[in-house]
TILOZA-594593 format. One record per residue (C-alpha): x, y, z; residue number from 1. Coordinates in pm, whole numbers. Example, Ala and Ser with C-alpha at 12.3 -4.5 7.8 and 13.67 -1.06 7.14 Angstrom:
2
- 1230 / -450 / 780 / 1
- 1367 / -106 / 714 / 2
This chain:
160
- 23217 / 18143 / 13243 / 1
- 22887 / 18264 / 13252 / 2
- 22626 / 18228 / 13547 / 3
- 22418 / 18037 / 13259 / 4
- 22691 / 17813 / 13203 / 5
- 22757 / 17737 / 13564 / 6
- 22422 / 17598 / 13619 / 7
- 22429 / 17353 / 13349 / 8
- 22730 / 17211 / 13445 / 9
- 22610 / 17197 / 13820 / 10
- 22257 / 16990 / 13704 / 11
- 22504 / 16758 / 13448 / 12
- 22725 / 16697 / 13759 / 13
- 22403 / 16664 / 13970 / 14
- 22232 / 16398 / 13717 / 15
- 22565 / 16215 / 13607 / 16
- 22636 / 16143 / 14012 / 17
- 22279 / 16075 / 14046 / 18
- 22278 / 15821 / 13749 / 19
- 22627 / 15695 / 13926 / 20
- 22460 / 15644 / 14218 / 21
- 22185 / 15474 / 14105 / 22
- 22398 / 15204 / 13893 / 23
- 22607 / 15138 / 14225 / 24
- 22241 / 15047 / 14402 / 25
- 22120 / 14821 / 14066 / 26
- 22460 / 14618 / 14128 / 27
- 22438 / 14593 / 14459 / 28
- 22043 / 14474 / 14462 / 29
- 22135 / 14236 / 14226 / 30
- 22427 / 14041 / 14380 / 31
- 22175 / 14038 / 14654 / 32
- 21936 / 13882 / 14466 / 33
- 22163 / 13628 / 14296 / 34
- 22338 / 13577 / 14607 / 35
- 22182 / 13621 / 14942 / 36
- 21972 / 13303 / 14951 / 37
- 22317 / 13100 / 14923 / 38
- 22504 / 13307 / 15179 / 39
- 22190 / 13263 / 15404 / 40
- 22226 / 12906 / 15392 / 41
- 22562 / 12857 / 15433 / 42
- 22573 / 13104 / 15741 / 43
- 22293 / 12822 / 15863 / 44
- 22523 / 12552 / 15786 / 45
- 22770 / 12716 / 16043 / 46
- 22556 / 12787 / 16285 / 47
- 22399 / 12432 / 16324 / 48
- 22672 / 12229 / 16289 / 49
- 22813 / 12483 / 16554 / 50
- 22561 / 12432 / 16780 / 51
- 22530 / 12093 / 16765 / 52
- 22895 / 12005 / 16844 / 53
- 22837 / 12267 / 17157 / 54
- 22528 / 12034 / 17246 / 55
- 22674 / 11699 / 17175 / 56
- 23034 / 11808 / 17380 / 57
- 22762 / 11959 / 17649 / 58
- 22881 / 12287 / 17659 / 59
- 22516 / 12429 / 17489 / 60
- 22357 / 12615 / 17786 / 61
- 22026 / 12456 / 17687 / 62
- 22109 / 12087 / 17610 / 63
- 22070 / 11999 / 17993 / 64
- 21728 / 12187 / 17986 / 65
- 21581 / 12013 / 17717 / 66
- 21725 / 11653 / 17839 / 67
- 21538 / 11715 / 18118 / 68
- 21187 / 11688 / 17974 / 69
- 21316 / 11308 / 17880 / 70
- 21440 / 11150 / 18200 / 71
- 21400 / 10835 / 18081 / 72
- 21689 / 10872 / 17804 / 73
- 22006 / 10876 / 17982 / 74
- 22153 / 11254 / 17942 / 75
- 22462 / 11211 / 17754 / 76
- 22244 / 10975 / 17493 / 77
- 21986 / 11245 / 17469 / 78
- 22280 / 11500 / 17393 / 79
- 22441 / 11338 / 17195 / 80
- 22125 / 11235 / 16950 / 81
- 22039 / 11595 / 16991 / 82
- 22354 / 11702 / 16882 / 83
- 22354 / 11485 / 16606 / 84
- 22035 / 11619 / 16483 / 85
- 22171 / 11982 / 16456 / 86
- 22484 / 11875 / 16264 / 87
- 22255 / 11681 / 16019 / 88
- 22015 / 11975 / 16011 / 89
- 22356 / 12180 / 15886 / 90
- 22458 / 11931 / 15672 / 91
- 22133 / 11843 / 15503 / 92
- 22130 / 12294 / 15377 / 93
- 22454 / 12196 / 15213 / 94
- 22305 / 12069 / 14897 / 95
- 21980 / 12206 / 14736 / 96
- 21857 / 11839 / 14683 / 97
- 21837 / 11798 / 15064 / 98
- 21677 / 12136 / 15156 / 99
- 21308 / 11951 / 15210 / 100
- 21512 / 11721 / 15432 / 101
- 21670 / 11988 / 15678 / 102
- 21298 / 12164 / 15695 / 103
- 21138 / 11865 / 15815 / 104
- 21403 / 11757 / 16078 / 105
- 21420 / 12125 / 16168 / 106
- 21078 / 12164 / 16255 / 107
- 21056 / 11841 / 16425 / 108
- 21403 / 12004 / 16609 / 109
- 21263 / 12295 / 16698 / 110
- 20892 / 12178 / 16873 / 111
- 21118 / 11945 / 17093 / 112
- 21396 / 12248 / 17183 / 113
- 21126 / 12487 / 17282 / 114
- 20939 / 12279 / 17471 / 115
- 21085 / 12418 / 17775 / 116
- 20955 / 12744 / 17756 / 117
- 20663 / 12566 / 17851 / 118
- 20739 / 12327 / 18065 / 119
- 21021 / 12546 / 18246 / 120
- 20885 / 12861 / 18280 / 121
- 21116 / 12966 / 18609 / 122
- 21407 / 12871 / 18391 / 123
- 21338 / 13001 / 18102 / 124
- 21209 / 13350 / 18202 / 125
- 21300 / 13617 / 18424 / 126
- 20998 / 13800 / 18381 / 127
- 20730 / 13547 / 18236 / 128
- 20587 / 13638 / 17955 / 129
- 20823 / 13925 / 17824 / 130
- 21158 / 13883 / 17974 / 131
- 21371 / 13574 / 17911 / 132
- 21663 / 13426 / 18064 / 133
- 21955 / 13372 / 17923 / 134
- 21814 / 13030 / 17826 / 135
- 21518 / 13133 / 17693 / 136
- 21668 / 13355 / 17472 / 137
- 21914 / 13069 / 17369 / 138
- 21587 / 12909 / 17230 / 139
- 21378 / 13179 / 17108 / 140
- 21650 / 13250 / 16871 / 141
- 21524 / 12908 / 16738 / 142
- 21194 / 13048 / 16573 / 143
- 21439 / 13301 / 16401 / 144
- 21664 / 12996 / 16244 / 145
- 21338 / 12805 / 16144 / 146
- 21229 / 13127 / 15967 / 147
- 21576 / 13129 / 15795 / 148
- 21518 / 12758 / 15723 / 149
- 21215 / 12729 / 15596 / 150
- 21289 / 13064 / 15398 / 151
- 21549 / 12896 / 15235 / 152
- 21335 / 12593 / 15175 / 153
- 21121 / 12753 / 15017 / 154
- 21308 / 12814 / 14708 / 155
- 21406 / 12459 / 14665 / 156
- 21407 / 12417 / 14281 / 157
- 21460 / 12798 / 14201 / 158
- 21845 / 12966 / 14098 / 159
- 21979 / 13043 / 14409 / 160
């Protein structure tokens, strides 16, 4: 074979791999695209109604926290409607009819679960403003599951 020869072959390797690898990425992007907002909302699904049988058993480290701000609702009450609250949240992502639903009791959910950042600072920080406890983080992870949420809500009425 001829030096000549040897190229061509090299760039026809070069562009057929190339072309290869660009038909792997267009699959990929598009079950992403026709799945992703589905998968996000059933990974929300698990992690609410998670969560809220961790609060309502009172094994969620931030339950007692947050009962706190309420003394006048008797603790295990206060978990327990709590609790409840995050396993309808989960519930309510489980069909696309009740997405507007699970928005509105998750925002109402999540100004009365960070509350204590404010009201608890000492608890809820190590090193107020920038380094949180092991509670706080528990409930800063909050504003990332509202994003998710609301993200998700956000397409109610579009293919997901």
């Amino acid at each position: 074979m001829s030096l000549k020869s040897d190229d061509t072959l090299n760039r026809t390797t070069r562009q057929s791999m190339a072309e290869f690898g660009a038909e792997i990425e267009r699959t990929f992007l598009a079950f992403v695209e026709d799945h992703s907002l589905t998968m996000l909302r059933y990974a929300l699904v698990a992690v609410y109604v998670w969560f809220g049988l961790l609060t309502m058993t009172g094994t969620s480290p931030t339950a007692g926290l947050v009962a706190e701000m309420f003394p006048f609702v008797p603790t295990e009450v206060f978990r327990l409607v709590l609790g409840g609250w995050e396993v309808t949240v989960g519930l309510a992502l489980l069909s696309r009819r009740t997405l507007r639903l699970a928005v509105i009791l998750l925002a109402s959910h999540a100004a009365v679960v960070m509350l204590p950042l404010a009201v608890f600072p000492a608890q809820t920080f190590s090193y107020f403003p920038y380094g949180p406890s092991f509670e706080g983080v528990y409930i800063i992870k909050d504003w990332v599951l509202l994003g998710a949420v609301m993200t998700v809500g956000g397409f109610v009425g579009r293919n997901d």
